[in-house]
N, C-alpha and C positions, 0 to 999 in steps of 0.2 A: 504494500500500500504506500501512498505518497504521505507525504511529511504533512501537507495540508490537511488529510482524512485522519490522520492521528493524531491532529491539532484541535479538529471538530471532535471528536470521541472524547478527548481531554474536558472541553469545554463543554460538552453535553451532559458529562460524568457530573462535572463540577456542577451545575445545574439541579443536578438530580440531589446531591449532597445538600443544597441549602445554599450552594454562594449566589449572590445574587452578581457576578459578574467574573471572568477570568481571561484573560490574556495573556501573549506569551514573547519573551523577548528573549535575546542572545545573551549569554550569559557573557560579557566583558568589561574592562575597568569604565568606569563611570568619571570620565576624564574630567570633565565640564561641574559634576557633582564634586570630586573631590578638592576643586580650587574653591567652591564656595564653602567646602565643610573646613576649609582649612582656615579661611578669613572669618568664618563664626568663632571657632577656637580662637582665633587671636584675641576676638573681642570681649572674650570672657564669658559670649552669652549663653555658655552654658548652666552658668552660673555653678552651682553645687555638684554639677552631675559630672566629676571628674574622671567617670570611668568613662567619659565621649573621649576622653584624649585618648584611649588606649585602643591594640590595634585598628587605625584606621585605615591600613594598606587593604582588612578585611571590608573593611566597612565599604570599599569602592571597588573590593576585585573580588567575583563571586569564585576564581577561582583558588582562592587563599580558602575557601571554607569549604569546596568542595572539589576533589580532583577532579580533573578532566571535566569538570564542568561546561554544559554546551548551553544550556538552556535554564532560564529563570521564569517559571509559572508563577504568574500573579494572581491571586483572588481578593473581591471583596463581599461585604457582608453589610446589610443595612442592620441598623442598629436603635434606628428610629423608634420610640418606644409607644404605643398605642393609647397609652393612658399615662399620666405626669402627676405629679403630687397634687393633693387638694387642698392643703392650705395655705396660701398667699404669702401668710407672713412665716413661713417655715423655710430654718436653712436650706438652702438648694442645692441636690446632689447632682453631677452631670450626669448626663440621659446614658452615659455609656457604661457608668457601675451602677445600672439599675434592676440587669437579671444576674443571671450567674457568669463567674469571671470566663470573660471572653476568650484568652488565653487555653482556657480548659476545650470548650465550645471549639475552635475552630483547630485545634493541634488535631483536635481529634480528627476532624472533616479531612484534614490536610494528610493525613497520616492513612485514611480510605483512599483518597485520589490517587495516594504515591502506590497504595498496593493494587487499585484497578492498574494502574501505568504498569506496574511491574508483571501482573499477571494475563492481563489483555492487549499488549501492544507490546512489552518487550523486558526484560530482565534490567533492572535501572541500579542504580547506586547514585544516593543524594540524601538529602536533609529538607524535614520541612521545618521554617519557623515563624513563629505570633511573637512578635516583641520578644526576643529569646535570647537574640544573638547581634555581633554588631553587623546589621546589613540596612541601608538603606531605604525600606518598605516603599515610603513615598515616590522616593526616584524610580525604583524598578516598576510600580504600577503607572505609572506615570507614562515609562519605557513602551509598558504591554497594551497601555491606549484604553486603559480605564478609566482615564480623566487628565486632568491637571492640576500642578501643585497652586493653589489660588495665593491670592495676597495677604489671606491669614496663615499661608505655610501648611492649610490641609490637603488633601487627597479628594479632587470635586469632581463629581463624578456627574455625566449631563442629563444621566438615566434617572440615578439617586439623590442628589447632592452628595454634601460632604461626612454628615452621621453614619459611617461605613468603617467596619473593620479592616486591617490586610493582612493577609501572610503571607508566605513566600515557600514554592518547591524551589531548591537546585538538583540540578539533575544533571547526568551525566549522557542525557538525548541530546539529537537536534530536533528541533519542530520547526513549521513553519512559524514565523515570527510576525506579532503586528504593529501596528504604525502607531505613534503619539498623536495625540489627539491637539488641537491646537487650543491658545489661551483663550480660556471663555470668562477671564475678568473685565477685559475692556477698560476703562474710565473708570470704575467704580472702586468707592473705596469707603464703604460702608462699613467694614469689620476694624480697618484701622481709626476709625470717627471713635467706632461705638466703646473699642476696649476700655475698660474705667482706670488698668493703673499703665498706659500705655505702654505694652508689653509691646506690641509691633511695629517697632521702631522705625521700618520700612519695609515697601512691597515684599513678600516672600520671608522676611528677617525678622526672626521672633528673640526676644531678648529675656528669656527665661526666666532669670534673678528678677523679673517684673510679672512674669506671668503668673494668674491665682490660680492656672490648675500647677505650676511647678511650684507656687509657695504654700499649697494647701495637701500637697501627696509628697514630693520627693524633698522638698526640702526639712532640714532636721535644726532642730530648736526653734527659740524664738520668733516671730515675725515681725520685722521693723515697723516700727510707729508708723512710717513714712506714709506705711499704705491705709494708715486706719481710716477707717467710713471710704472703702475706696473698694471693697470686694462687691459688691451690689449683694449681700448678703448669701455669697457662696461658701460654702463649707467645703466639697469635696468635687475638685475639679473647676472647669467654667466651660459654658459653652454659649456665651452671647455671641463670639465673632462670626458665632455657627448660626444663629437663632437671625439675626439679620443680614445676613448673605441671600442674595434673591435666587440663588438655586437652590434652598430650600423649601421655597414658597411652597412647594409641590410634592413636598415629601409624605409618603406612607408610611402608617406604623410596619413593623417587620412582620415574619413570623415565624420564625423561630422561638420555639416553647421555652430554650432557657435563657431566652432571654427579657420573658413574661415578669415583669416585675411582682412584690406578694402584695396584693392590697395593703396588709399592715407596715409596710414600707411610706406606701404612699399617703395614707390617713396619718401619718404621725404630724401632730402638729408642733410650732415652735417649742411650745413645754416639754413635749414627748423628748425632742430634741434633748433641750441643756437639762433633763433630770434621767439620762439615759445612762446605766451602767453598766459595768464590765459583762456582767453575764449575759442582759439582753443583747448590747452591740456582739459578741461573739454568738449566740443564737443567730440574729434577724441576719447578721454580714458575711457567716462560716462560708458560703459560694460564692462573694461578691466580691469583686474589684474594690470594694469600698473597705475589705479588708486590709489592706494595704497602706493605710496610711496607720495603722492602730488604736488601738481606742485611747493613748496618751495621745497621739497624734491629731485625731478627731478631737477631744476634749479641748486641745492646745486653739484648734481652727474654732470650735464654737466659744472660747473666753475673749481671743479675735474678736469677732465677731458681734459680743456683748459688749466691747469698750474697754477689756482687761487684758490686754496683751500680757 
């Protein structure tokens, strides 16, 4: 069979699995990606996340992670949640730790594709990862013509918007390979208006040590004064840049069952919030991405959040 008919089987697979999109690109160094990852580093804007410095020969050549690597399979996954909290004045959790952690959800899916590939098309040797490893997600889906990297630095997709998961096979196939899709920002620049503590310092450049989903998950200890009354009352994560992007307008809930939030998530109201203890928060968050930032973690974002840094 030709490269193009094993390209479609891949993509049909993927389909059947839950992704709601998949494309497929050459597996080689990402030349043009690695001068901008290098000027982000310089700038610090990684701010705390010091493990970016490390291998980034990997992070732009798929062939450091995977020998003889030909091919880089991209998938994404809407994430879009069908119902959102109900009380107004309640911390706000972003919509993507709102079912069960993603990570778990699509390793899996990723981990089916790679053994249809191996078992229906050809004997493979590769890796699949969800935020796992250091590989570039956005660039490579970007590559396989799932979208564009937008001027909030997501993955916009013209099917989905940008509420989408990604993983990534490498593989040691060739396929046929698809096209980038071109920029569908234009003039607009709505997501860097709307941020509250101007993390996106320009088109594509996010400057992290400002961002409230990096100062409310990854970052550890205190959170400077600087930004109080400046989070729009988010606890875990942020997604306005996402929320007025006009390729959203038109977004669907998902469906994907684990990523079904529990009603009692969503009814918790402000109070529920700041009088929530160690027991509960490990109950309601043991499958969630919301696990992750820990319940000192969490506690530290809702005293934030009350005026008590």
């Amino acid at each position: 069979m030709e490269r193009a008919d094993f390209s479609l089987q891949i993509k049909e697979e993927a389909r059947k699995l839950g992704f709601d999109g998949c494309g497929i690109s050459k597996a080689q160094w990402l030349e043009k990606d690695a001068v901008y990852l290098e000027h982000w580093l310089k700038q610090h804007y990684h701010a705390g996340m010091v493990y970016m410095e490390n291998h980034v020969e990997k992070r732009t050549d798929p062939t450091k992670l995977v020998r003889d690597a030909q091919s880089v399979i991209s998938v994404l996954m809407n994430y879009f949640p069908v119902a959102t909290q109900t009380d107004p004045e309640a911390p706000v959790v972003s919509k993507y730790a709102y079912g069960r952690d993603y990570h778990d959800v699509l390793r899996k899916k990723l981990r089916l594709l790679m053994q249809f590939i191996d078992t229906r098309i050809a004997p493979v040797n590769g890796r699949a990862f969800v935020d796992s490893a250091p590989i570039l997600e956005k660039a490579w889906a970007a590559r396989a013509g799932l979208g564009w990297i937008g001027k909030n630095s997501c993955l916009i997709s013209p099917k989905i918007g940008s509420f989408c998961f990604l993983g990534q096979i490498i593989i040691d196939l060739p396929f046929q390979t698809d096209s980038p899709l071109p920029d569908g920002c234009g003039s607009c620049t709505r997501c860097l208006d709307a941020c509250p503590t101007r993390a996106i310092v320009a088109p594509r450049i996010l400057d992290a040590g400002r961002c409230i989903s990096y100062l409310t998950i990854e970052h550890k200890g205190p959170i400077s004064e600087k930004f109080q009354g400046r989070f729009a009352n988010r606890v875990f994560g942020c997604d306005i840049c996402q929320d007025v992007c006009p390729w959203n307008r038109k977004t669907v809930g998902n469906q994907e069952m684990d990523f079904t939030p529990t009603t009692e998530m969503l009814s918790m109201t402000r109070k529920d919030w700041h009088s929530l203890n160690s027991g509960q928060f490990n109950r309601l968050f043991r499958y969630s991405a919301l696990k992750r930032t820990s319940f000192d973690g969490l506690k530290r974002n809702l005293e934030f959040l009350s005026g008590n840094p």
